[in-house]
C-alpha positions in Angstrom: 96.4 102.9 174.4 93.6 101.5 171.7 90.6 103.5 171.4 88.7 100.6 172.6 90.9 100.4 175.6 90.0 104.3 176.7 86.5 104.0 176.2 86.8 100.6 178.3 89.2 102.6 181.2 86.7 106.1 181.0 83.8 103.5 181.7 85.6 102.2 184.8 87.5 104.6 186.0 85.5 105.4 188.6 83.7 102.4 189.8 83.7 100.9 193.4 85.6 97.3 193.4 85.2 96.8 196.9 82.6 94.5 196.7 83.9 92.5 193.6 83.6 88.5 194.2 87.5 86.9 194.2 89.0 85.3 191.2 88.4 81.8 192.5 84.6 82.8 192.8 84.2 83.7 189.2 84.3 80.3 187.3 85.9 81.6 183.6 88.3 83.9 186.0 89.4 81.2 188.0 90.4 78.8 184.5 92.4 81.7 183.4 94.1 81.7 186.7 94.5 78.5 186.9 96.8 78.2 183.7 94.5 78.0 180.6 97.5 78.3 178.5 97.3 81.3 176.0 100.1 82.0 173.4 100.6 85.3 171.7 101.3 85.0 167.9 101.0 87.5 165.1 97.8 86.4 162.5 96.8 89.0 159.2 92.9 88.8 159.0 90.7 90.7 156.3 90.0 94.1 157.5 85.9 94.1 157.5 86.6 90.3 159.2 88.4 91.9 162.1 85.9 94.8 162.2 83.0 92.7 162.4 84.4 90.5 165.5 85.6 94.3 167.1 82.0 95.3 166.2 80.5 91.9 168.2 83.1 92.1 171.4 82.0 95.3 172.2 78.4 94.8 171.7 78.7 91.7 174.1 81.5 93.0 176.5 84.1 90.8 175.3 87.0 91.4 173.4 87.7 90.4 170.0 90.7 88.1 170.5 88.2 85.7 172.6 85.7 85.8 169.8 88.0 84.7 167.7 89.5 82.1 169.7 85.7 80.7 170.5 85.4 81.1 166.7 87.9 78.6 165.8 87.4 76.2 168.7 84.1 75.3 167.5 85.5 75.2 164.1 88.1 72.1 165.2 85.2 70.7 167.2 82.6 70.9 164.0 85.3 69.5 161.7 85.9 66.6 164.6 82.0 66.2 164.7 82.0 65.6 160.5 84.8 63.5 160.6 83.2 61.3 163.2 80.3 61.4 160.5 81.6 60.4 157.7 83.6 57.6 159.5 80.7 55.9 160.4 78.5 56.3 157.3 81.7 55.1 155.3 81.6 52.2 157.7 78.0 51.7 157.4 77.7 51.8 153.8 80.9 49.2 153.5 78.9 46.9 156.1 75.7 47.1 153.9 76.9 46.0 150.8 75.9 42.2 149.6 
């Protein structure tokens, strides 16, 4: 077990889940039930990297793996975002010219 993943079970351990809302109730629960496809793979990342997004999952609650994940998401959808730019200044500037 990780040292993250005892300090996460010794903060638990003794909590009262009787009165926890269900899986459907609970909107990002209820995605992951409901087949958000995740796929394990291996990946090598620069130590202080890796300790920097440990250092923000636990500060938030999170773990580091969805950091990441959000991490790159919004990297495809920024690099989408500047394509879509640059398409439509190219086309722009090709329309402007005499």
């Amino acid at each position: 077990m990780s040292n993250s993943s005892r300090n996460l079970h010794a903060r638990l351990k003794d909590m009262d889940f009787g009165n926890a809302k269900p899986v459907r109730d609970v909107p990002a629960l209820a995605r992951l039930q409901a087949g958000e496809k995740k796929e394990r793979i291996t990946i090598r990342l620069d130590a202080p990297v890796l300790a920097e997004y440990r250092a923000q999952a636990e500060k938030l609650g999170t773990s580091y793996q969805a950091l990441i994940n959000e991490a790159l998401k919004d990297k495809l959808r920024s690099d989408d975002v500047l394509q879509t730019i640059r398409k439509t200044i190219r086309a722009e500037l090709r329309s402007a010219k005499p």
